[in-house]
Backbone and ligand atoms as CSV (ligand in chain L), in Angstrom:
chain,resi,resn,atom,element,x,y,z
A,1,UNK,N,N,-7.110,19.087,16.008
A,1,UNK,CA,C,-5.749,19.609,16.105
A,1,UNK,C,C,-4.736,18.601,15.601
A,2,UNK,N,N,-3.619,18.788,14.734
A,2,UNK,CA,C,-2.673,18.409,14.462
A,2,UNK,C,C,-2.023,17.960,15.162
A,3,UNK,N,N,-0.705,16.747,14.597
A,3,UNK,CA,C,0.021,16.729,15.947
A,3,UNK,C,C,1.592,15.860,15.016
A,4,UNK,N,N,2.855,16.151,15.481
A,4,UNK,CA,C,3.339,15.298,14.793
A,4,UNK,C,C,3.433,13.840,14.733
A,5,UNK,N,N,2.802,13.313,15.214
A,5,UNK,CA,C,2.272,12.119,14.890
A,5,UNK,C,C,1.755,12.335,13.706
A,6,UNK,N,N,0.731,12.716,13.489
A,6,UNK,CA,C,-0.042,12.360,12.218
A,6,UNK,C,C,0.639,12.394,11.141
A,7,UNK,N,N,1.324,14.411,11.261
A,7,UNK,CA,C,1.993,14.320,9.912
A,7,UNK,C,C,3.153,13.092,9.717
A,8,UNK,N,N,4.004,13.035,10.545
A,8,UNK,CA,C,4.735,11.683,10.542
A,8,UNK,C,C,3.793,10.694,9.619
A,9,UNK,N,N,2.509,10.088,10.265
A,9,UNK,CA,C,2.222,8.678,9.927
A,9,UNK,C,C,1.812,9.349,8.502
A,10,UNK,N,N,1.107,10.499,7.879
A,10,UNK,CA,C,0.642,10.622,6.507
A,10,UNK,C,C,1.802,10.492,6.058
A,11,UNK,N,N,2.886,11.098,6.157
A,11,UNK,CA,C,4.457,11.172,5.055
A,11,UNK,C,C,4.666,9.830,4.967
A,12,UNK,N,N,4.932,8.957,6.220
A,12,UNK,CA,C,5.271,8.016,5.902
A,12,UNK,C,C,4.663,6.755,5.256
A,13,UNK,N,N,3.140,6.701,5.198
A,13,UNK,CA,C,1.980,6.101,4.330
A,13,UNK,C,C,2.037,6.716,2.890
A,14,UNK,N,N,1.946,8.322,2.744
A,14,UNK,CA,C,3.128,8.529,1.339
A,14,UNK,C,C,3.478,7.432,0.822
A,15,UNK,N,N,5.016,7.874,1.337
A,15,UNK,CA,C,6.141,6.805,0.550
A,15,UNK,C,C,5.777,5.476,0.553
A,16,UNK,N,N,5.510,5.068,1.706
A,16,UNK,CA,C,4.882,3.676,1.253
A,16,UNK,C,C,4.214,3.284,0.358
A,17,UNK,N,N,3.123,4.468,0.006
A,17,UNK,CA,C,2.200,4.095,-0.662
A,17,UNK,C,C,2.838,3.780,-2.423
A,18,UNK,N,N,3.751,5.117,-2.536
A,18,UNK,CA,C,4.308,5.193,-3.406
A,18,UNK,C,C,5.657,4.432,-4.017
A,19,UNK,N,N,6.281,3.335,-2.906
A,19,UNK,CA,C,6.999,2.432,-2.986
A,19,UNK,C,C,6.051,1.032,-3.446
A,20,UNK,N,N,4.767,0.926,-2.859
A,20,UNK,CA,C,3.813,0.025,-3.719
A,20,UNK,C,C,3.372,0.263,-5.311
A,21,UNK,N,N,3.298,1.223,-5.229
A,21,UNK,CA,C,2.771,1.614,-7.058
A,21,UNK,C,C,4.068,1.135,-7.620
A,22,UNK,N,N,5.286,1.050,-7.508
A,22,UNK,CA,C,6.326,0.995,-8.109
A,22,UNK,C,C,6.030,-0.346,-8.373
A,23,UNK,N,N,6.314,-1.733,-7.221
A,23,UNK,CA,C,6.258,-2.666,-7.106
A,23,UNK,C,C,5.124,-3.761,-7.296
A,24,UNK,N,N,4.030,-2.818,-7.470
A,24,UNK,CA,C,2.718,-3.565,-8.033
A,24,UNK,C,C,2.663,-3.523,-9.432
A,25,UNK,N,N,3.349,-1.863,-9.922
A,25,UNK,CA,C,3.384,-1.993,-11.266
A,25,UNK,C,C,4.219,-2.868,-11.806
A,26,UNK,N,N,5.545,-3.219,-11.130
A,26,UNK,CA,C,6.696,-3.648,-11.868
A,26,UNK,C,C,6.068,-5.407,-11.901
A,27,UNK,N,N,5.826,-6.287,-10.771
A,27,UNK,CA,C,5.342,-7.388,-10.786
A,27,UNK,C,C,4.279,-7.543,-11.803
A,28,UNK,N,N,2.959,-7.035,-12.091
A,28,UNK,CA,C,2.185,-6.079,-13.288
A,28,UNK,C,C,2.683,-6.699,-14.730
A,29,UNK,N,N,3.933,-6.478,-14.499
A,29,UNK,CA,C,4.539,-6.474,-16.097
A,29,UNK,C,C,5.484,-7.743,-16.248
A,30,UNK,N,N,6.304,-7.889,-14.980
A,30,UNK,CA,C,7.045,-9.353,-15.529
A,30,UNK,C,C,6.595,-10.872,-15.225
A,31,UNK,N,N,5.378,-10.761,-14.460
A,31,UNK,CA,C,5.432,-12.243,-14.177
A,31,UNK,C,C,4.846,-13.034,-15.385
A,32,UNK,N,N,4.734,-14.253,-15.486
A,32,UNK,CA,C,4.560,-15.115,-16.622
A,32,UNK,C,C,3.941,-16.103,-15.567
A,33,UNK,N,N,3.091,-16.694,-16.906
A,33,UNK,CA,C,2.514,-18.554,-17.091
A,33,UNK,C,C,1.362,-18.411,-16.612
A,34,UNK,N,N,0.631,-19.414,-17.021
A,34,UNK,CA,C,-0.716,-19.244,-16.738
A,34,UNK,C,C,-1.221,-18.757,-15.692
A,35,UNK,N,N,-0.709,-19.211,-14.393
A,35,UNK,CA,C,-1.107,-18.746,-13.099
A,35,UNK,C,C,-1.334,-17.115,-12.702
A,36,UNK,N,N,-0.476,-16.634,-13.751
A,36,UNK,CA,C,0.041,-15.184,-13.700
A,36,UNK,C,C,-1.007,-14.146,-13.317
A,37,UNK,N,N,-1.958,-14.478,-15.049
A,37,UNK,CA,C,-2.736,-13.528,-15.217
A,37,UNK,C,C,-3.683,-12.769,-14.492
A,38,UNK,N,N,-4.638,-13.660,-13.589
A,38,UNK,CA,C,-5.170,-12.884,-12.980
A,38,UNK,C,C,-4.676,-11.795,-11.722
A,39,UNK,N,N,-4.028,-12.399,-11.272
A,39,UNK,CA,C,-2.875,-11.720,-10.050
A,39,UNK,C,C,-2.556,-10.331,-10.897
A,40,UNK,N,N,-1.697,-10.303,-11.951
A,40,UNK,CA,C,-1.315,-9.304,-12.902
A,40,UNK,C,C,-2.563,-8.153,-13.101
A,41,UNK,N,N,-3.933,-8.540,-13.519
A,41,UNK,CA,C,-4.389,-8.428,-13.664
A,41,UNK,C,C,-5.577,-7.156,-12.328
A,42,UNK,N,N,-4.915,-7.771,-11.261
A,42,UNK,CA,C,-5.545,-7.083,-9.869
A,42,UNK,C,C,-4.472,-6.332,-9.755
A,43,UNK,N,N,-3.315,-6.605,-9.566
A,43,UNK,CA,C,-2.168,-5.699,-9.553
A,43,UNK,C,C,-2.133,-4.220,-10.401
A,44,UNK,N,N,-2.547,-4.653,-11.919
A,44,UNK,CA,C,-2.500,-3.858,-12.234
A,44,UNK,C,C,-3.782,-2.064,-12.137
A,45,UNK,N,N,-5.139,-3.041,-11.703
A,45,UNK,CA,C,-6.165,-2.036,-10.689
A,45,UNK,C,C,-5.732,-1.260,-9.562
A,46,UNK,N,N,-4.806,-2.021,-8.822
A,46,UNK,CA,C,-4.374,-1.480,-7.385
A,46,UNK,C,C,-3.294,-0.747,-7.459
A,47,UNK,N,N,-2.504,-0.398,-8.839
A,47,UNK,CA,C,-1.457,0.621,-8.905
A,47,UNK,C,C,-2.708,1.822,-8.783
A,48,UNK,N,N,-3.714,1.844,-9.611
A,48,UNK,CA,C,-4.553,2.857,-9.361
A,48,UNK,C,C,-4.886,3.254,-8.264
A,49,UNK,N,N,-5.587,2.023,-7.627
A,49,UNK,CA,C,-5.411,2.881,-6.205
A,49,UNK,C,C,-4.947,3.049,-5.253
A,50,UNK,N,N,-3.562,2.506,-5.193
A,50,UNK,CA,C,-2.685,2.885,-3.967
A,50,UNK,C,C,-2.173,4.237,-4.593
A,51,UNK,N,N,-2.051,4.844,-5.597
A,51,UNK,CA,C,-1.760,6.188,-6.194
A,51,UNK,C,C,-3.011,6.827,-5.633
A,52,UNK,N,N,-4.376,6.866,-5.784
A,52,UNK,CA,C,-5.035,7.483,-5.290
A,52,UNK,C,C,-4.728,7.307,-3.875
A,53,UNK,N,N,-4.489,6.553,-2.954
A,53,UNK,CA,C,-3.866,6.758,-1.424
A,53,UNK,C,C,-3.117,7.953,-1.499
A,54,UNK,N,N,-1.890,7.457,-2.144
A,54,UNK,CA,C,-0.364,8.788,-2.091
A,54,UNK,C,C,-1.319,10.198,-2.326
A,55,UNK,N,N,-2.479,10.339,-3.376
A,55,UNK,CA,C,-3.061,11.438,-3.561
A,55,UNK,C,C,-3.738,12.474,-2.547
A,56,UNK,N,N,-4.045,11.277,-1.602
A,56,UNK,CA,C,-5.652,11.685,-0.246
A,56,UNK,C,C,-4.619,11.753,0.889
A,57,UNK,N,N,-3.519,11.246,0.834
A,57,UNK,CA,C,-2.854,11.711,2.205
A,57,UNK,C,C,-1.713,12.543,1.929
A,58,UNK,N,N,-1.201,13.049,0.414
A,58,UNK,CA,C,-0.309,14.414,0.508
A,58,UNK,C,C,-1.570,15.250,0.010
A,59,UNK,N,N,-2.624,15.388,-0.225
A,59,UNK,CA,C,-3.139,16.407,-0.255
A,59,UNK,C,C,-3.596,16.860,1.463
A,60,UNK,N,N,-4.316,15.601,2.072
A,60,UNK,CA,C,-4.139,15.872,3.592
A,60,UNK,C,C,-2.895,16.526,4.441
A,61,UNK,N,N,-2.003,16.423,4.341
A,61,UNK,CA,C,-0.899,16.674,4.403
A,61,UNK,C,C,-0.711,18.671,4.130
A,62,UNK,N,N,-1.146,19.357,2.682
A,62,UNK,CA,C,-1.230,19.729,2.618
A,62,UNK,C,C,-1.873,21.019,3.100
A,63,UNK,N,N,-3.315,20.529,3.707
A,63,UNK,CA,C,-4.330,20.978,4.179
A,63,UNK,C,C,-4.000,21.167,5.477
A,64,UNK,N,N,-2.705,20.635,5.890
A,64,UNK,CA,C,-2.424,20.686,7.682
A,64,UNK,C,C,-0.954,21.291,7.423
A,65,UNK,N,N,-1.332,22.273,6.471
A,65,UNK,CA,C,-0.128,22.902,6.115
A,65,UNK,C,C,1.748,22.770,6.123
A,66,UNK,N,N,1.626,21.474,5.212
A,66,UNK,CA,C,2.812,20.054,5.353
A,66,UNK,C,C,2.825,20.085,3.701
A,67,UNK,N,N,3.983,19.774,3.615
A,67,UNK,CA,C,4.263,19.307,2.098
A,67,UNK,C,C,4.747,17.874,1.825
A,68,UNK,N,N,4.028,17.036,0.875
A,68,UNK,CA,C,4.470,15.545,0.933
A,68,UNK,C,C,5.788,15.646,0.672
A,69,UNK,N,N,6.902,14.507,0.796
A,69,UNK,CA,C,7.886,14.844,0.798
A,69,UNK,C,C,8.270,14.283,-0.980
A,70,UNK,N,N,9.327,14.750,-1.753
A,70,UNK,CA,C,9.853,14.176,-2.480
A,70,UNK,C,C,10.336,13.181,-2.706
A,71,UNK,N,N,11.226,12.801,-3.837
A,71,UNK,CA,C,12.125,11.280,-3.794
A,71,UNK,C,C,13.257,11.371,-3.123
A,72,UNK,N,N,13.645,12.347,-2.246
A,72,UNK,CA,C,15.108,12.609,-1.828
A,72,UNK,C,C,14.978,11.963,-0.841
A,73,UNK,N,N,13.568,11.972,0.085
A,73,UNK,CA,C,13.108,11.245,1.322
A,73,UNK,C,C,12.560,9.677,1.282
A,74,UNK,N,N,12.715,9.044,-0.031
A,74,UNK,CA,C,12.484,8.142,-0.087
A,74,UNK,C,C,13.661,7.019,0.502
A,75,UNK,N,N,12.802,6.032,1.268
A,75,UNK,CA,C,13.570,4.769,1.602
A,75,UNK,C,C,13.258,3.535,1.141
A,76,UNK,N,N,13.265,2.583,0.904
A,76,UNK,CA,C,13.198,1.477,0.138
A,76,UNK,C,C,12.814,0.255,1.491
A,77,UNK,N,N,11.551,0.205,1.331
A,77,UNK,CA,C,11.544,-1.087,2.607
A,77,UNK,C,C,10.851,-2.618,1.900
A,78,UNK,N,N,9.831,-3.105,1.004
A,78,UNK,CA,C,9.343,-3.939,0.775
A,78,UNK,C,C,10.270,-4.766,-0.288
A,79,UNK,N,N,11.332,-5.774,0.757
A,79,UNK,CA,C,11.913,-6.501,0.300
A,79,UNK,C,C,11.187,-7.928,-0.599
A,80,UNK,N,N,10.451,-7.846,-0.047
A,80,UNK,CA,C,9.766,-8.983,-0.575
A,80,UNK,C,C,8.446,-9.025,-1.512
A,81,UNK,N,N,8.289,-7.436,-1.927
A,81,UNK,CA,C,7.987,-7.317,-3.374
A,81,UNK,C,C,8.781,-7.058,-4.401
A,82,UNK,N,N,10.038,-7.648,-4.253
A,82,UNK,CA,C,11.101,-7.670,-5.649
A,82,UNK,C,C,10.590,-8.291,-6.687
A,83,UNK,N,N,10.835,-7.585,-8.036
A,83,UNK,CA,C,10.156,-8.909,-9.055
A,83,UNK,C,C,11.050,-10.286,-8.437
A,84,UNK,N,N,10.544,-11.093,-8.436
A,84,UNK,CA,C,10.768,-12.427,-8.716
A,84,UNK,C,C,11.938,-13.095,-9.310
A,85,UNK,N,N,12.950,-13.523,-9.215
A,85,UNK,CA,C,14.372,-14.241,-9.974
A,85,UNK,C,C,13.542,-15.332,-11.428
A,86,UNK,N,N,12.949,-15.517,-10.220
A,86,UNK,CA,C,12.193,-16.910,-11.191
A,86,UNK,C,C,10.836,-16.303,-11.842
A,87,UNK,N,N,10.399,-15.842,-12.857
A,87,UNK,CA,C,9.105,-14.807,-13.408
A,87,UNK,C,C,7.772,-15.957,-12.861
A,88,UNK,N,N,7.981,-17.281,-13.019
A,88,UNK,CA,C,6.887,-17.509,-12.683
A,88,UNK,C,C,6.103,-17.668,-11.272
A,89,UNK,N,N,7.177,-17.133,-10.570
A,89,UNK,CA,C,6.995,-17.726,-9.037
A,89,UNK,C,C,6.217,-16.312,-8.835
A,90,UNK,N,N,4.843,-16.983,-8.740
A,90,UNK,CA,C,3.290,-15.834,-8.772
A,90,UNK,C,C,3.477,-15.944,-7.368
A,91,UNK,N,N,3.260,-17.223,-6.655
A,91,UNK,CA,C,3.144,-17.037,-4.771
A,91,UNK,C,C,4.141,-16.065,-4.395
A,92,UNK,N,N,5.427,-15.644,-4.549
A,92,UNK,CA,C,6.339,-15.135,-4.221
A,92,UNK,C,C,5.914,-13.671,-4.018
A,93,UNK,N,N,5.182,-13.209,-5.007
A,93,UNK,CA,C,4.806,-11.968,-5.277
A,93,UNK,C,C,3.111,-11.799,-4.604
A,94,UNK,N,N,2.619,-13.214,-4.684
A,94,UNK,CA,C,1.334,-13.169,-3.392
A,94,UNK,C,C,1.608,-12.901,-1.982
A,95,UNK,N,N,2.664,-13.378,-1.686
A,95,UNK,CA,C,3.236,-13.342,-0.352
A,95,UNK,C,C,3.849,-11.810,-0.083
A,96,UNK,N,N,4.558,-11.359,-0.909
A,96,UNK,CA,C,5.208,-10.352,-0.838
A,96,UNK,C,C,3.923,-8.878,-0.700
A,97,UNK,N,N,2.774,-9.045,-1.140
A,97,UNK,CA,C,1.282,-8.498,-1.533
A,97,UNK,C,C,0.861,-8.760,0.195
A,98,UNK,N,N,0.452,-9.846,0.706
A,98,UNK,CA,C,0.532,-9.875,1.885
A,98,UNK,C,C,0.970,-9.074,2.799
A,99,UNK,N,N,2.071,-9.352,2.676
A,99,UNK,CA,C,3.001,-8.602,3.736
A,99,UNK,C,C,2.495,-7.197,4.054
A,100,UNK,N,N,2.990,-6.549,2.586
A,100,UNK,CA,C,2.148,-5.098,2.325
A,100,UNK,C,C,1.259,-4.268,2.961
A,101,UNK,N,N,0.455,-5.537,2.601
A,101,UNK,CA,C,-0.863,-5.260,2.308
A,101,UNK,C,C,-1.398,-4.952,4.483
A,102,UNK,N,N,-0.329,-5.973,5.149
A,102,UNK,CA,C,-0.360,-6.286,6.239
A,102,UNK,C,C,0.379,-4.970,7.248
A,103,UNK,N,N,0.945,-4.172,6.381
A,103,UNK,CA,C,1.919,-3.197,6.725
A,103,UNK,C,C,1.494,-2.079,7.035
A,104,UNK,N,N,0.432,-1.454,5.318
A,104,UNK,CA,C,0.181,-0.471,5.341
A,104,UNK,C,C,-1.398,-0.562,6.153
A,105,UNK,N,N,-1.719,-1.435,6.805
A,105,UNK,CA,C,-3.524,-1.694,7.699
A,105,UNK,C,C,-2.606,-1.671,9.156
A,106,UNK,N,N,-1.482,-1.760,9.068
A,106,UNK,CA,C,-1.051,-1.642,10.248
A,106,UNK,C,C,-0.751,-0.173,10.435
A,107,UNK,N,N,-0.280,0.856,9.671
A,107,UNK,CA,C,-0.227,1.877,9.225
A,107,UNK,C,C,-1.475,2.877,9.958
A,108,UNK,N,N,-2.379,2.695,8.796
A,108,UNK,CA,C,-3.606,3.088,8.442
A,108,UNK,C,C,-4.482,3.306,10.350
A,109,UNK,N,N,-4.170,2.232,10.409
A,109,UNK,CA,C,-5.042,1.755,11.797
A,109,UNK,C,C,-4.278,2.577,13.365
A,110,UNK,N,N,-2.873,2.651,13.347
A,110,UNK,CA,C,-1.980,3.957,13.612
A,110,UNK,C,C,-2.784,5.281,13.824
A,111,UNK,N,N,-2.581,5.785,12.172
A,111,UNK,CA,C,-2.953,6.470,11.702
A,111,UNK,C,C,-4.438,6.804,12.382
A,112,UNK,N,N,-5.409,6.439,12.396
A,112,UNK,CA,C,-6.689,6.202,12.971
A,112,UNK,C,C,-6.776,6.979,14.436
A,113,UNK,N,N,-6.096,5.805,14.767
A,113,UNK,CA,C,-6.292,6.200,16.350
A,113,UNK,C,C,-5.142,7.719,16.991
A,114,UNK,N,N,-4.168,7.672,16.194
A,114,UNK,CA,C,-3.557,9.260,16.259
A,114,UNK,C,C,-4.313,10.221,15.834
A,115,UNK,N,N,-5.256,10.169,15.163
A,115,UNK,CA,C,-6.028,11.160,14.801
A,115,UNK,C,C,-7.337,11.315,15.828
A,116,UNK,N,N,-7.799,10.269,15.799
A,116,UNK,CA,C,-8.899,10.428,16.782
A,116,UNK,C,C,-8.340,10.941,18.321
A,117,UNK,N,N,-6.938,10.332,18.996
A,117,UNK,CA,C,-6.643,10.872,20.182
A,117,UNK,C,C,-6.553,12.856,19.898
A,118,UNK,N,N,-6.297,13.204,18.434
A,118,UNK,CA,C,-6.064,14.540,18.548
A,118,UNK,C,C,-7.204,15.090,18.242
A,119,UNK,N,N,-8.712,14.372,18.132
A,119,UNK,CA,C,-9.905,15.089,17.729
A,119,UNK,C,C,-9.870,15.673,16.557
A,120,UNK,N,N,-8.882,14.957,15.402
A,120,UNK,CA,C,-9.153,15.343,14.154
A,120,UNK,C,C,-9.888,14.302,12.948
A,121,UNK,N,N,-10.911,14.408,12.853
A,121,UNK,CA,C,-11.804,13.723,12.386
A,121,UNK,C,C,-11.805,13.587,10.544
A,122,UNK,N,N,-11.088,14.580,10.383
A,122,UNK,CA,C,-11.066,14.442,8.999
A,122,UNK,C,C,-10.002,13.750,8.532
A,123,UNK,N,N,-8.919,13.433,9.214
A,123,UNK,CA,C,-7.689,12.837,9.525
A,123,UNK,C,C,-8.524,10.762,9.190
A,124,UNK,N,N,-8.807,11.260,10.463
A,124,UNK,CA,C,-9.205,9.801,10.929
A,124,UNK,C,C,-10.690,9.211,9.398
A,125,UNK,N,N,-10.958,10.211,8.978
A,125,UNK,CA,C,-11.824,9.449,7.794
A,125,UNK,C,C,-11.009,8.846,6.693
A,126,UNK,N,N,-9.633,9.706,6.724
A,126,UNK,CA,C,-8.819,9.620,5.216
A,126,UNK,C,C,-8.063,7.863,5.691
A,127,UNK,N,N,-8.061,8.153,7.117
A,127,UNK,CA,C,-7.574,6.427,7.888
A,127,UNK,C,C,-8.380,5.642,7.201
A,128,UNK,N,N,-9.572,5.807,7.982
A,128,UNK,CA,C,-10.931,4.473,7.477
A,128,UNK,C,C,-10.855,4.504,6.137
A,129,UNK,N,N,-11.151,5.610,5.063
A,129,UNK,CA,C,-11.240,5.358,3.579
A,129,UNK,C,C,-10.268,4.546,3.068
A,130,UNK,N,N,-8.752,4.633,3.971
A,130,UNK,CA,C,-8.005,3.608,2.828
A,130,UNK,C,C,-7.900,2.080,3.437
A,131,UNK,N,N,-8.210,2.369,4.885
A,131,UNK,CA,C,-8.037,1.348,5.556
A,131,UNK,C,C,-9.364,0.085,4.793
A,132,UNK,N,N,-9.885,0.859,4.968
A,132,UNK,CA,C,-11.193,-0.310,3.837
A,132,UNK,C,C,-10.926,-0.994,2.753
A,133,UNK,N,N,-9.981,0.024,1.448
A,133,UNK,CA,C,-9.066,-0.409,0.366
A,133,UNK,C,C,-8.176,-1.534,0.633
A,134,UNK,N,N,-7.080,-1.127,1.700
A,134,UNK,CA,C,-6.307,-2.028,2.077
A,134,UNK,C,C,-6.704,-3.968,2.529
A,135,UNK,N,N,-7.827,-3.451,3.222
A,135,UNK,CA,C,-8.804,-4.964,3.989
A,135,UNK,C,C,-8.981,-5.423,2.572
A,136,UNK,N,N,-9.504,-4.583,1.953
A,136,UNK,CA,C,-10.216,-5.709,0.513
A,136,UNK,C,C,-9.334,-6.034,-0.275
A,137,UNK,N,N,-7.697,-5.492,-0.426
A,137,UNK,CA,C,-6.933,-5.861,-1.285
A,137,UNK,C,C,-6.143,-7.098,-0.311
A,138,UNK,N,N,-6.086,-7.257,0.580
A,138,UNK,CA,C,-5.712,-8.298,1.412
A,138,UNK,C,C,-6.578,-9.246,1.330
A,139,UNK,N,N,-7.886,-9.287,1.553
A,139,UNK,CA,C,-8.652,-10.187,0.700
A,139,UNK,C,C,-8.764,-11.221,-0.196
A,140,UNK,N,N,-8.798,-10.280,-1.185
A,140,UNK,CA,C,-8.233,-11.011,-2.586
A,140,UNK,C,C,-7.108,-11.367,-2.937
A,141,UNK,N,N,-6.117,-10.802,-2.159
A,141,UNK,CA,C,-5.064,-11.966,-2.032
A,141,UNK,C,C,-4.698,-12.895,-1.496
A,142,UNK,N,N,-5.392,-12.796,-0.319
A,142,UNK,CA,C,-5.340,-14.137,0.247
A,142,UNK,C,C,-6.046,-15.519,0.056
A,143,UNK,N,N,-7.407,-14.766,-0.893
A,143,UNK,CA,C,-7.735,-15.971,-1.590
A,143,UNK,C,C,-6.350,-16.853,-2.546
A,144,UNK,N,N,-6.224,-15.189,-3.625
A,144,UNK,CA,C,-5.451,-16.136,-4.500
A,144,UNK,C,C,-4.129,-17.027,-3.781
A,145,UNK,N,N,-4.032,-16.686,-2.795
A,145,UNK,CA,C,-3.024,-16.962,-1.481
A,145,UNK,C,C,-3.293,-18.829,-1.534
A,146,UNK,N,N,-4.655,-18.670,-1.662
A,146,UNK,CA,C,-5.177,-20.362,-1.111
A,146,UNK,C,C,-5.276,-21.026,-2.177
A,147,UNK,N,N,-5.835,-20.314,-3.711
A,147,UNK,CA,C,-5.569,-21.299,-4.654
A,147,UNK,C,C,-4.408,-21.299,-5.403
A,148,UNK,N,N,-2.749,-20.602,-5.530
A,148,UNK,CA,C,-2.391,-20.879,-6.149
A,148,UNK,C,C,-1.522,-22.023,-5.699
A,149,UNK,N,N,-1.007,-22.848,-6.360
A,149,UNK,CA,C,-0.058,-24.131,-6.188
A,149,UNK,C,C,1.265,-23.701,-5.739
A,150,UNK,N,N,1.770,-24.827,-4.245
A,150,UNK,CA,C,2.866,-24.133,-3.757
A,150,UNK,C,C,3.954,-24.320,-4.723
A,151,UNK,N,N,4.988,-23.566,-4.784
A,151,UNK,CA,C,6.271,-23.705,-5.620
A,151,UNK,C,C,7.139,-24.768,-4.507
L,1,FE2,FE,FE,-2.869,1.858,-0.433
């Protein structure tokens, strides 16, 4: 059974999700210097799949007879994935990946247990499927977290 909780936490994992594709893509494209590339490089994989997120939870959404919401409902929260003032400042945008990354598992994990208190199980898989994504993209950033050089 449904509950507004859930739809709440899917809409709002939505936009989130879809405020990351923006900001993974945009970092993606401007940072510079050697350090850059690989970061750029993962960034630019994970626009893919945080879009496949926005995909699995407004189609969920759908299926619980909900419509994802548009850009009219959009709010702007991840201050600290702005591109960068300075293009090369890669940690800035590691940190800012963090955060995120720390946001939407906080989300996800929500998400989880609202579903399971309502005995909706298909709910709670679309949780675990991204929640797994999320762990491993936190991951790998927190490596690159450890080797890149502080600014
Ligand atoms: Fe995601």
């Amino acid at each position: 059974m449904t509950t507004d909780e859930i739809t709440d936490l899917l809409t709002e994992a939505y936009i989130d999700e879809l405020e990351t594709v923006m900001n993974y893509l945009t970092n993606a494209i401007v940072l510079d210097g050697v350090h850059a590339e690989e970061v750029k490089a993962s960034l630019e994989e994970d626009v893919q799949e945080e879009l496949g997120h926005a995909q699995m939870l407004g189609e969920r959404l759908k299926q619980l007879d909900e419509s994802p919401p548009g850009s009219e409902a959009f709010e702007a929260n991840q201050h600290s994935l702005q591109p960068p003032e300075d293009t090369t400042d890669v940690q800035s945008v590691i940190e800012g990946v963090l955060e995120a990354e720390d946001d939407a598992m906080e989300t996800y994990r929500a998400l989880h247990k609202a579903a399971s208190d309502a005995n909706d199980p298909v709910t709670e898989d679309v949780a675990v499927t991204i929640l797994a994504d999320e762990e491993a993209h936190h991951t790998e950033f927190r490596g690159f977290h450890k080797e890149f050089p502080q600014n």
